[in-house]
N, C-alpha and C positions, 0 to 999 in steps of 0.2 A: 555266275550269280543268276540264281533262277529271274522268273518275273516277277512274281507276287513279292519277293525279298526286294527287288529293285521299286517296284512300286511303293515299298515298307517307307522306302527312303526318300523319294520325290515328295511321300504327302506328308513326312515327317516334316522336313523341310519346310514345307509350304505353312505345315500346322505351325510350328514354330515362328516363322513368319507373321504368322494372323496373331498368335500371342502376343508378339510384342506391338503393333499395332494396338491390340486390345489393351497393354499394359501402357504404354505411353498416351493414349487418350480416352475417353469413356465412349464407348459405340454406342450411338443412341438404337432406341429401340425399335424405331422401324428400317434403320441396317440391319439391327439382328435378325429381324422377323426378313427380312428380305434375302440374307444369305442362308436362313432356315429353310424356307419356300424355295430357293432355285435349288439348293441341294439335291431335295429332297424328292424334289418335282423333275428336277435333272438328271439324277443319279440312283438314288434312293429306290421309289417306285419304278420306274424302267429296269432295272437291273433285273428285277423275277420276270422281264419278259424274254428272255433266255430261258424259263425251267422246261419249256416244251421241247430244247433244244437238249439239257443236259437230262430230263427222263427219256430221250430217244437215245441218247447216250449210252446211260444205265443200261437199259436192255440190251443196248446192240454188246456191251463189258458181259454183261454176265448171259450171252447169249441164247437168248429166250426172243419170241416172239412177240411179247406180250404188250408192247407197245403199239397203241396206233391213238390215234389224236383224240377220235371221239371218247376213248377210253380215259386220257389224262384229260380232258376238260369238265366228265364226270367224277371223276377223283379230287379235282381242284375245285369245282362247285359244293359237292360232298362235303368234305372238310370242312369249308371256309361256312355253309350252312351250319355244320353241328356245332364251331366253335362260336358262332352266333347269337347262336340258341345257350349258349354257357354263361352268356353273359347278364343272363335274368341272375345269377349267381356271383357278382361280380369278387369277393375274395376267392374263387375255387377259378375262376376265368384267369385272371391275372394272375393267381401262382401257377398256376401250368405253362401260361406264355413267358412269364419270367423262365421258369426254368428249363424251355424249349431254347428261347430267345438267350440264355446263359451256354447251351448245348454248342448251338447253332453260330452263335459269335466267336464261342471258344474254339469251333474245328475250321471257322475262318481264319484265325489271327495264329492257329498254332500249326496250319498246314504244314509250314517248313520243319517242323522237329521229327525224329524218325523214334520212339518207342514202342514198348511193348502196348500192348490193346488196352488192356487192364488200366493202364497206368498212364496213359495219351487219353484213356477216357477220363480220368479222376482231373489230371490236368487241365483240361481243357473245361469241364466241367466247374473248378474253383477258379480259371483265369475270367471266364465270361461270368460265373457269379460276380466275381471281384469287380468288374467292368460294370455290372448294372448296380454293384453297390456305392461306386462312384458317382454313378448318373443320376439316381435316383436318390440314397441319402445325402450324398454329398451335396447336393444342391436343394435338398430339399425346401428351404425357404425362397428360393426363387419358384422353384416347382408350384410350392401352396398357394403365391402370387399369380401365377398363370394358371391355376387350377384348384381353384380352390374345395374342392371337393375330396381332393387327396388332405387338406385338414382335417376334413370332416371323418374320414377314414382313419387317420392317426389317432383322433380322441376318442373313437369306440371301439379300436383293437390295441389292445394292451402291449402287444409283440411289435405294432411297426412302434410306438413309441418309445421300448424299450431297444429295438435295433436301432434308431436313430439318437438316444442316448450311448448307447457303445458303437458309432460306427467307426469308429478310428480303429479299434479291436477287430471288428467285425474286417474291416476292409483288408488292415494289413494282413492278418490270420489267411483271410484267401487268397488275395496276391502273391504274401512270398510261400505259402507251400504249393503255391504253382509253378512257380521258378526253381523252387528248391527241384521239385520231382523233374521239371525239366532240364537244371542243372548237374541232377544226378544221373537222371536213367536215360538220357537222350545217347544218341550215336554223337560220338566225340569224332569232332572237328574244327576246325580254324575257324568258321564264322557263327558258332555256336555261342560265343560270349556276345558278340555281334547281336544276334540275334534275341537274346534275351533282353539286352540295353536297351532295343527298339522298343520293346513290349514296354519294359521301365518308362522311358523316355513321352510312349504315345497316353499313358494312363498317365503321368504327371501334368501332362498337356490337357487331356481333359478337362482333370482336377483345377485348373487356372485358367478355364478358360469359361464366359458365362454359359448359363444352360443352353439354351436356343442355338449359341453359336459350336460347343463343344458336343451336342447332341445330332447336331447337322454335318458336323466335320468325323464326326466317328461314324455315325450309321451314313449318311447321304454319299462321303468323299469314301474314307478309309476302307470301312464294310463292303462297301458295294465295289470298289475298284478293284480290292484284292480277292473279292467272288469272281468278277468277269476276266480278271487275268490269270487264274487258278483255270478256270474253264477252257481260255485262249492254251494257254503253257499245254493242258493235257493233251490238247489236240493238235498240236505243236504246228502252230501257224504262224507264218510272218504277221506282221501289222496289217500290210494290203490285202493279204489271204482272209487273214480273219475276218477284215470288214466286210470284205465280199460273201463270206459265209454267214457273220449272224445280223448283220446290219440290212436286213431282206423284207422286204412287204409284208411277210408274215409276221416279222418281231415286232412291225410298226404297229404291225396288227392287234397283237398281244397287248403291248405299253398301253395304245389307246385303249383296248379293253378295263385293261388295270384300272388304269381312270375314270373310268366311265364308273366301273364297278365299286370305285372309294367315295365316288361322288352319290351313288346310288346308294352305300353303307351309311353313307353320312346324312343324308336324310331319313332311311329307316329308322338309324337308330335313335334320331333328332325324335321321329315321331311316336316310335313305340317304348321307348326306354326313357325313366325318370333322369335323364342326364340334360344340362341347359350347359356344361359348358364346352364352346366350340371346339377347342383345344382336343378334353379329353375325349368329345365324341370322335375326332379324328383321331386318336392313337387306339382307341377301341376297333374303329374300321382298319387300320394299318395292321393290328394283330391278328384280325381273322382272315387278310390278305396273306400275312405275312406265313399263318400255320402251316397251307401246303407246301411253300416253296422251302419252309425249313426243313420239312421231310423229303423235299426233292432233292435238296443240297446236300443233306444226310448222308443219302443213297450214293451222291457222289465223293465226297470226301473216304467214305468208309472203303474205299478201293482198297486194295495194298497198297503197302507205303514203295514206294518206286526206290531205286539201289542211287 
């Protein structure tokens, strides 16, 4: 059983766990906010301070020279500036990062299936759609309560209101021709129905679980865990090896920069962008953070699929 499959099932576990928790009493709202913040703060943002490690990666895989530090610090500055700058645009900002952040979750969560290009791309592309049309319509009246400015969005674009009148359509339409296509065209094996239940299993869990808390438990726990052990598997290192290898002064180095740089986003954008509320100004900073590292993750997922 690879890692990232073995990981599938610990935070399975665990999610289901906080569900029933959540179903047998009311979590109050500064639990939620507090299991949202350590996630995120613990797992979440730290997680891309590894992407210096997997763009040295890359290069050394497709054996080019072309790596060296100050080259990826400019590449990560670069980006995270121009996608910045996209957000004086804010419908043209956020469809692009949805469908990067649709991309980039789907070649997380479907690592383990082995298909054709074509076809692991369409996959993977409706499974991470299907995922942000959970998190986002499915919860949308908690959403509008925490962010009230995404109301204000619904009633002047005619489209998010009509997706969120058919999102049960909308939702199942991209989930199961996700499964279908990896039902069908995947390499057949014994834990291949396995594997699909999980994907079932972690999107029903969402689905019942509040925003705050099922937002932190997918991007902070699940996403991020099965990134850093996707990276761990390829490099094929014990537990102790591995820490010794990316747990280094330099990743410290990174993470704190991360921080530095969200907390720097979040006052820019506080000052220069008509946005007052705290929330969304933080997932705007977390998106422009977030663009380099989905093309650095890209670059590593899109390997060959391994025998």
């Amino acid at each position: 059983m690879s890692l990232p499959f073995r990981s599938q099932l610990y935070l399975l576990a665990f999610g289901w766990a906080l569900a029933l928790i959540c179903g047998q009493t009311a979590i109050s709202q500064p639990w939620q906010w507090g299991f949202f913040i350590l996630t995120i703060v613990g797992l979440g943002i730290p997680h891309g301070a590894l992407d210096f490690i997997v763009a040295r990666h890359n290069a050394e895989r497709q054996q080019t020279n072309s790596y060296s530090i100050n080259r990826f610090l400019l590449f990560y500055v670069g980006q995270s500036v121009l996608f910045l700058m996209l957000w004086i645009w804010p419908p043209l900002a956020l469809t692009l990062f949805l469908i990067f952040s649709a991309l980039h979750f789907g070649e997380t969560d479907l690592q383990e299936f082995r298909l054709h290009s074509m076809v692991k791309s369409l996959a993977i592309f409706l499974y991470g759609s299907s995922t942000f049309v959970l998190l986002l319509l499915g919860h949308h009246t908690e959403l509008i309560n925490y962010i009230p400015e995404i109301g204000s969005f619904i009633q002047q674009y005619d489209f998010l209101g009509w997706s969120i009148e058919h999102f049960d359509a909308i939702y199942r339409s991209t989930l199961f021709s996700s499964l279908l296509l990896l039902l069908i065209f995947s390499k057949k094996d014994e834990m291949l129905f396995f594997r699909i239940m999980v994907l079932v299993l972690v999107q029903y869990l969402v689905a019942n679980l509040p925003f705050l808390i099922g937002f932190a438990f997918y991007f902070g726990l699940w996403h991020s865990v099965l990134s850093i052990q996707a990276i761990r598997q390829e490099a094929q290192f014990s537990t102790l090896t591995y820490m010794r290898r990316y747990f280094t002064p330099q990743t410290a180095l990174f993470a704190g920069l991360a921080f530095i740089i969200m907390i720097g986003l979040y006052y820019l954008i506080d000052l220069y962008f008509d946005y007052s509320n705290g929330l969304f100004i933080f997932f705007i900073g977390l998106s422009i953070l977030a663009i380099p590292h989905m093309q650095v993750m890209h670059g590593f997922f899109s390997r060959a699929p391994r025998s």
